[in-house]
C-alpha positions in Angstrom: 309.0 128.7 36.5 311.5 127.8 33.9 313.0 124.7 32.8 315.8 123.7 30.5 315.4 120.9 27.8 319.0 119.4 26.1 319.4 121.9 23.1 321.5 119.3 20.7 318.6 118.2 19.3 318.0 120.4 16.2 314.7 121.2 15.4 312.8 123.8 13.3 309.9 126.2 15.1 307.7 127.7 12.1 306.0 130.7 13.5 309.0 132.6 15.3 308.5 135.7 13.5 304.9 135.4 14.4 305.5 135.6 17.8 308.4 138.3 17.9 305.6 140.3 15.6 303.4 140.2 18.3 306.2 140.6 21.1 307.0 143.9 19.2 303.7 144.8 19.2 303.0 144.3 22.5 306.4 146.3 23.7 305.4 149.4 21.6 301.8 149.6 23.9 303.5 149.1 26.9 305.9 152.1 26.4 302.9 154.0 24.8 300.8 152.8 28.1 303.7 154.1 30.1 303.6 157.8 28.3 299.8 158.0 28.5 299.7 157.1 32.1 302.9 159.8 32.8 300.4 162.4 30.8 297.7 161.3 32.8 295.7 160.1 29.7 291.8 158.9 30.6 292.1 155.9 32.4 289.1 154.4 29.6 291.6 154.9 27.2 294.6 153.4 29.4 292.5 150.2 29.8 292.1 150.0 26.5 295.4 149.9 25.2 296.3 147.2 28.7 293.7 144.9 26.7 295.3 145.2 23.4 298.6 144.1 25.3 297.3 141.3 26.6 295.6 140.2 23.5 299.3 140.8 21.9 300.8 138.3 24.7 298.1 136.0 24.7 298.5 135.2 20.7 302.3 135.2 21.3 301.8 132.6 23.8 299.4 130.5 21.9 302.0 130.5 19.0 304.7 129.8 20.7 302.9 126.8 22.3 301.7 125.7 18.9 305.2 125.5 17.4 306.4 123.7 20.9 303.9 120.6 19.9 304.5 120.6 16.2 307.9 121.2 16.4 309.6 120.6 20.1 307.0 117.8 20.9 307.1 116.1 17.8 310.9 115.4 17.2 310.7 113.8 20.8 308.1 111.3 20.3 309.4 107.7 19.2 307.5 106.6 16.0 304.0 105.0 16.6 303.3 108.2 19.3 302.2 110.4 16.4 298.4 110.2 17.7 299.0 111.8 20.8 299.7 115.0 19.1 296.3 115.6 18.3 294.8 115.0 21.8 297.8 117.5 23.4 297.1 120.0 20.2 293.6 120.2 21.3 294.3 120.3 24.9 296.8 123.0 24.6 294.0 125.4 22.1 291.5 124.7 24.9 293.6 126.2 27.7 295.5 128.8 25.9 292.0 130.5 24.2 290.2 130.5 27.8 289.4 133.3 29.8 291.6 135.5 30.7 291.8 136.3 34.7 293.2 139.3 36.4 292.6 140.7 39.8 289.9 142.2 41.4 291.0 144.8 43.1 
């Protein structure tokens, strides 16, 4: 699900060349996934590289959520708010480093 915010307010997000690192990274697997599994590479080794994708996305998403508070989060709140960037900081850490689930089929 996406939503839209109101763009006119101007604000700066830190770590954007962070996450388009990562992004980058995690394109170059897929396509490499996508050649291994055309040559019909060991599947060990397919796995493998799926994992480091994931890991790729995973930080990406953690990044992006981190410059959301500092940034997005933070030019929203009115002033005497400030605390409650802490509690959401550690809230968002907490859910964004916790296990990873997939399928189990």
């Amino acid at each position: 699900m996406t939503t839209t915010t109101d763009s006119s307010q101007k604000h700066e997000h830190h770590h954007t060349q962070e996450a388009q690192t990562y992004i980058r990274v995690a394109i170059d697997n897929l396509q490499s996934i996508h050649t291994m599994l055309t040559d019909q590479k060991p599947c060990a080794d397919v796995v493998r590289n799926l994992s480091g994708v994931l890991v790729s996305l995973i930080e990406c998403r953690s990044i992006v959520a981190q410059d959301h508070i500092t940034s997005c989060i933070r030019s929203a709140l009115k002033p005497g708010q400030e605390e409650v960037l802490n509690d959401v900081t550690q809230l968002f850490q907490q859910l964004l480093k916790g296990p990873l689930q997939g399928s189990h089929h």
